[in-house]
C-alpha positions as CSV (number, residue, x, y, z in Angstrom):
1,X,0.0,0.0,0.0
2,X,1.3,3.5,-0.5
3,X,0.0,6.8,1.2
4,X,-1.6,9.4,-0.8
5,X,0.3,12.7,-0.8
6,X,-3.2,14.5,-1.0
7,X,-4.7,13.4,1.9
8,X,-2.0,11.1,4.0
9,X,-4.4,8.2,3.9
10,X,-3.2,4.7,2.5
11,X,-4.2,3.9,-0.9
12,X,-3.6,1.2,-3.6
13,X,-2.2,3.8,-6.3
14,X,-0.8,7.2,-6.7
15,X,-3.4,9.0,-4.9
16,X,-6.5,7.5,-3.3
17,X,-9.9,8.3,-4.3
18,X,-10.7,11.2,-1.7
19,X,-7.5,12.5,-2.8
20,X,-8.6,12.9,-6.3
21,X,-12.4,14.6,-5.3
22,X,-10.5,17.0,-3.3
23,X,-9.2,18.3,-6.1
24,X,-12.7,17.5,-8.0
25,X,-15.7,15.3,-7.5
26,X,-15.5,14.5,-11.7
27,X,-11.8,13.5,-11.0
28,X,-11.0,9.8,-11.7
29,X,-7.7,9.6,-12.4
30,X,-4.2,12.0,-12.0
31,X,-1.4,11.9,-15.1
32,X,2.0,12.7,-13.3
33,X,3.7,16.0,-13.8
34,X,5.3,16.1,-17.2
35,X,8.0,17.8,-16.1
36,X,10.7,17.1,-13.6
37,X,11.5,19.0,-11.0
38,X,14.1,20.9,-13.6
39,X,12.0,21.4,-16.1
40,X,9.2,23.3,-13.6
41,X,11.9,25.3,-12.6
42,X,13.2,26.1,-16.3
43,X,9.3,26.9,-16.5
44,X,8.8,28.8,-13.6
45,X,12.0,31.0,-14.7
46,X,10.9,31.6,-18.3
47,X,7.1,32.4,-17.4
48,X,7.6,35.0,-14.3
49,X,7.5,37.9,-16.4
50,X,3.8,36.8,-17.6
51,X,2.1,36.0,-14.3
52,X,0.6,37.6,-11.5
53,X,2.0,35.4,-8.8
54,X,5.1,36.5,-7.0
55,X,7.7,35.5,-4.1
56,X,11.2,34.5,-4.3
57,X,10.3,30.6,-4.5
58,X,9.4,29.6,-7.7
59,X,5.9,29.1,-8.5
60,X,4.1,28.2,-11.5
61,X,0.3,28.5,-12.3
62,X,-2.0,25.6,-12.8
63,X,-5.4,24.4,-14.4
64,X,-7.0,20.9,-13.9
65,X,-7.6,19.3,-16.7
66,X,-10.8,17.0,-15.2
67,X,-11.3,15.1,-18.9
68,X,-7.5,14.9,-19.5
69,X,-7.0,13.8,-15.7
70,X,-4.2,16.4,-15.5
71,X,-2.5,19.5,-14.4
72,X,-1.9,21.6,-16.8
73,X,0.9,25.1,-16.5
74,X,-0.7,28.3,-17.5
75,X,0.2,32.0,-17.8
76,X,-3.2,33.3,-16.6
77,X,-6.5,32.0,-15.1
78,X,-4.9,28.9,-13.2
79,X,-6.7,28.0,-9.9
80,X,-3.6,26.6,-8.4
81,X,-0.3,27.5,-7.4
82,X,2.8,24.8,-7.8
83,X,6.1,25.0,-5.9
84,X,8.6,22.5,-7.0
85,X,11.5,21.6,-5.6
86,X,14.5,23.7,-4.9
87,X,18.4,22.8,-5.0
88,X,19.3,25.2,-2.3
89,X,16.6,24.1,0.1
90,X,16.3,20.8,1.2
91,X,12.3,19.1,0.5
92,X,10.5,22.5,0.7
93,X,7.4,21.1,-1.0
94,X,7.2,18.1,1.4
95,X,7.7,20.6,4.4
96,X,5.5,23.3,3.1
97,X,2.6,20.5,2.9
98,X,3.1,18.8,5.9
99,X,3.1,22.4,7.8
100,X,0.1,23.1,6.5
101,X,-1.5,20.2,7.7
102,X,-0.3,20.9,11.4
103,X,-2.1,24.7,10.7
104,X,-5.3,22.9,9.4
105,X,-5.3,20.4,12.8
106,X,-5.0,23.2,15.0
107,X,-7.9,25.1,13.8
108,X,-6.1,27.5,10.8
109,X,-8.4,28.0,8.1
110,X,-6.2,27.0,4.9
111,X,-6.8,26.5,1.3
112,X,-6.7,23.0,-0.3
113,X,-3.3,21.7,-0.9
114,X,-1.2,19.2,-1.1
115,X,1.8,16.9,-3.4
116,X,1.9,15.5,-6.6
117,X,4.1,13.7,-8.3
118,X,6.3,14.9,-11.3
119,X,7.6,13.0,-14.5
120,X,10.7,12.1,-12.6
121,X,9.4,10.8,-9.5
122,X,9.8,14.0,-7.2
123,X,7.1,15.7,-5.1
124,X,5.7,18.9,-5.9
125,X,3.6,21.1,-3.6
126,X,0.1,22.5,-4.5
127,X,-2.4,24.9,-3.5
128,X,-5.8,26.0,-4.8
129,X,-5.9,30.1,-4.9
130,X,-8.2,31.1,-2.3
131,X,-8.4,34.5,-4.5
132,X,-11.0,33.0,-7.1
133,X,-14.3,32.1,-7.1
134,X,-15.7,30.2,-9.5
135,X,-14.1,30.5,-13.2
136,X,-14.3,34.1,-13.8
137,X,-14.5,36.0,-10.4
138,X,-11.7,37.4,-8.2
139,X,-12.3,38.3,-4.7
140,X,-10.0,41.3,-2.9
141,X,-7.2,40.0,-1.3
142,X,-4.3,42.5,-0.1
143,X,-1.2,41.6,1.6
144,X,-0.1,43.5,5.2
145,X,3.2,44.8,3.5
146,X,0.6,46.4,0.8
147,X,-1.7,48.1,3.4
148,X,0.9,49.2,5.4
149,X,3.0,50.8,2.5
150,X,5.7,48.4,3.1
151,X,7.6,46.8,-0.5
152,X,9.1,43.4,-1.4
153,X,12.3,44.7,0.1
154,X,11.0,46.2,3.3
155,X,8.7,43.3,4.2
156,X,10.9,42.2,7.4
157,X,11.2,46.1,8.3
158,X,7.6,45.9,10.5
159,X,6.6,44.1,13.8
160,X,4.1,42.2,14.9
161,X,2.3,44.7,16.5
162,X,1.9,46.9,13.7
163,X,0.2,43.1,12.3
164,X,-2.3,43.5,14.7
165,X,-3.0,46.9,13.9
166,X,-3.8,46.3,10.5
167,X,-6.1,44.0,11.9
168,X,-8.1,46.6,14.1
169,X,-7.7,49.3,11.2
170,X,-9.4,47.4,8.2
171,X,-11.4,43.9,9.4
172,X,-15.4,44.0,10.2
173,X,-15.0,42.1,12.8
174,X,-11.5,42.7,14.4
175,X,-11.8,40.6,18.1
176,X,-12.5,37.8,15.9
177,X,-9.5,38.2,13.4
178,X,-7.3,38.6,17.0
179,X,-7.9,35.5,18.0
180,X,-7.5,34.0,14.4
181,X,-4.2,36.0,14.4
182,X,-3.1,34.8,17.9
183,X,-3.4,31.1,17.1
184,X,-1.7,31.7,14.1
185,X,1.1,33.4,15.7
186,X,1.3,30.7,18.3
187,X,1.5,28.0,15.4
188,X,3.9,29.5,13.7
189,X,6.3,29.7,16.3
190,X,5.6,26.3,17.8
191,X,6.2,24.7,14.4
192,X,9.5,27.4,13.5
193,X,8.2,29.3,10.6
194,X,10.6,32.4,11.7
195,X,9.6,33.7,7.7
196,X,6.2,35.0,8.2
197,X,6.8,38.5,7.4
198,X,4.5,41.0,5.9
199,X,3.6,39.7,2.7
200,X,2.4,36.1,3.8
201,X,0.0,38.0,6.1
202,X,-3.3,38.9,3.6
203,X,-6.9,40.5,4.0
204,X,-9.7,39.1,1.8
205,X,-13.0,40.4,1.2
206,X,-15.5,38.0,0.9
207,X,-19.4,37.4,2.2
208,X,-19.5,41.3,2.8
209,X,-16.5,41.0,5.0
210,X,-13.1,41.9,5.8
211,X,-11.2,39.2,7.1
212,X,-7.8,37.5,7.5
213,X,-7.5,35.0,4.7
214,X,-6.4,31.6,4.7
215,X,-3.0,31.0,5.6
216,X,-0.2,29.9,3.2
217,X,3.5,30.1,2.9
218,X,3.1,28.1,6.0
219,X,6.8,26.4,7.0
220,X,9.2,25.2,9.5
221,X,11.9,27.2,7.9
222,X,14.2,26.5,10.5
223,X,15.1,23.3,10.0
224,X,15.8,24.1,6.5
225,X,18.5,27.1,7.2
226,X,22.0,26.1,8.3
227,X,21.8,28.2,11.3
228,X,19.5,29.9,12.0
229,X,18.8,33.2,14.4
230,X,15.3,34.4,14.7
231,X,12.4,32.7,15.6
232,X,10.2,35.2,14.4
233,X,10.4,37.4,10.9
234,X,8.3,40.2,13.0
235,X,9.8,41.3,15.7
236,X,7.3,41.1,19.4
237,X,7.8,43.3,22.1
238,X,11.4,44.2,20.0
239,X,12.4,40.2,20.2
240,X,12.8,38.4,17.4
241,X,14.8,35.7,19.6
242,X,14.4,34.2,22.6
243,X,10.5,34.8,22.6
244,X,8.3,33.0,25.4
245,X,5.0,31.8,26.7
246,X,5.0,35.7,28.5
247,X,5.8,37.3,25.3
248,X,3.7,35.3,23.3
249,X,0.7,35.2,25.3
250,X,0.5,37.5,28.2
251,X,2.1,40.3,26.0
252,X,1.2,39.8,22.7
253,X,-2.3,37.7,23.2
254,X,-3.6,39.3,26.2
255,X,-1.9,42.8,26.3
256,X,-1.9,44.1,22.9
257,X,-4.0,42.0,21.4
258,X,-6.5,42.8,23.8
259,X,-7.8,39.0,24.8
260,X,-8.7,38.0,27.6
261,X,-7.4,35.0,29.5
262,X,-10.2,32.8,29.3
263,X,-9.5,33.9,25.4
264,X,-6.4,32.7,25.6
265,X,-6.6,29.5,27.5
266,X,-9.2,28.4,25.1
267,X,-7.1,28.8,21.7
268,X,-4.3,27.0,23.7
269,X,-6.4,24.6,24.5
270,X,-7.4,24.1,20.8
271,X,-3.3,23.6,20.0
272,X,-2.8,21.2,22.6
273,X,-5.2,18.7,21.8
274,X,-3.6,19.4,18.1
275,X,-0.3,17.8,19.0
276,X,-1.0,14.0,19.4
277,X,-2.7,15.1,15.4
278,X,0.4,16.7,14.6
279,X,3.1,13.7,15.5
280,X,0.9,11.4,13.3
281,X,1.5,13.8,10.7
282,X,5.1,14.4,11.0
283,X,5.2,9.9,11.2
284,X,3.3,9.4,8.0
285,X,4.8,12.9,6.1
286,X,6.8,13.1,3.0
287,X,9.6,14.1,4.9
288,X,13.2,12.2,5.3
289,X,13.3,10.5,8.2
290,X,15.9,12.9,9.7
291,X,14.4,16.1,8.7
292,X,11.1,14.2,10.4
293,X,13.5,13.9,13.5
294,X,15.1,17.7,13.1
295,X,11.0,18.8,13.1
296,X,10.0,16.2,16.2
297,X,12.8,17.7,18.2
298,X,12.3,21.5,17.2
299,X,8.5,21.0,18.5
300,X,9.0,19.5,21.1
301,X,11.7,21.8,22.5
302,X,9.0,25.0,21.6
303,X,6.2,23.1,23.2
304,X,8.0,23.2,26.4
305,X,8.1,26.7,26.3
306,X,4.5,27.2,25.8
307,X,3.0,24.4,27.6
């Protein structure tokens, strides 16, 4: 039996059959990549100048062929986004999707995602835009380094509290969006994505509301850099090191996000009962079995300082 890199659950081919009507009810069968992990890059390279997604990891925009049984690589009008793998970082899309999944199991709203397998037998990450609906229709999304006049190269130059006012400054409901914010920040730091700066922060408008969008560019990015000094791309309380339960949750949580503690004993509540979810994860991920290790350890050494 092998284990479907859509959904984690055992299956008899490539992907199992809920993997497949995640993508699409109509969905009976997936063609691999035709490209290796190379080629997408080649692709990704010659096509950047035509497409409206952008980051410094290459990405590459996809349709799903449901007849075909395919992914297909557009310039426009794809509804997913394709990360492939990258020489100078060790299995990004196999961290990248596995992260996720520890975001979803703690109660983060994120898109549909997951890995697929190229021409050459290596794993490629996917996501579904969350910035479309339907064929046609584009719903307002805006990054926080947009709204708060910060640019590509400025986007580590904010803080976490000025994250939090965004928040209060533009969403209908901004208690709500605090606590969605304060689990995420909690998440990411148990999990050591110390790259969540301002552009992987986003507001959509959608159902008449402003809102934090789903999270992506979710990571444990260190355990991918050689050595690594921050724990946090945003600085909290002028710490981008060395951050604790105190800083985390008694200052940022409950002090300037303005929750109270029955608030915060509640979302940490929520990410507790996530971790038992989240070691299952990390067992049957797509991960080498010692960057599965180098992940265990990190988490377990955070959740010490939280819990």
């Amino acid at each position: 039996m092998n284990i479907c890199p859509i959904t984690y659950h055992q299956c008899r081919g490539k992907y199992s059959k809920e993997g497949l009507k995640r993508l699409n009810r109509r969905l009976r069968n997936l063609e691999v990549l035709p490209y290796t992990a190379a080629e997408q890059l080649r692709e990704a390279a010659s096509r950047a100048p035509k497409m409206s997604i952008q980051g410094v990891q290459p990405k590459l925009s996809l349709r799903l062929n449901i007849k075909k049984g395919e992914f297909e690589i557009v310039d426009t009008g794809g509804a997913y986004i394709l990360k492939p793998q990258n020489p100078q970082f060790e299995q990004i899309p196999e961290n990248e999707d596995v992260s996720m999944r520890l975001a979803e199991a703690a109660g983060i709203d994120v898109p549909i995602h997951g890995l697929i397998y190229s021409k050459d037998g290596s794993l490629t990450y996917f996501i579904k835009r969350f910035d479309r609906k339907g064929r046609k229709e584009k719903l307002a999304v805006e990054d926080f380094a947009q709204l708060l006049g910060y640019s590509r190269e400025t986007k580590y130059d904010a803080s976490m509290e000025k994250v939090a006012s965004v928040v209060e400054q533009f969403c209908t409901f901004p208690m709500v969006e605090k606590i969605k914010l304060f689990r995420l920040t909690l998440v990411n730091f148990l999990i050591g994505n110390e790259d969540m700066h301002l552009k992987n922060f986003s507001l959509i408008t959608r159902g008449g509301k402003i809102e934090l969008s789903p999270a992506y560019d979710i990571l444990n990015s260190t355990i991918v850099l050689t050595s690594p000094k921050e724990e946090t791309a945003l600085p909290m309380a002028g710490k981008r090191r060395k951050l604790s339960g105190k800083i985390l949750i008694d200052y940022f949580g409950q002090e300037r996000l303005g929750l109270n503690r029955q608030v915060a004993d509640s979302v940490l509540e929520d990410i507790n009962k996530a971790i038992r979810d989240w070691r299952d994860l990390l067992n049957v991920c797509f991960l080498s079995d010692d960057l599965k290790e180098k992940y265990s350890d990190l988490l377990n050494e955070r959740i010490r300082l939280i819990f």
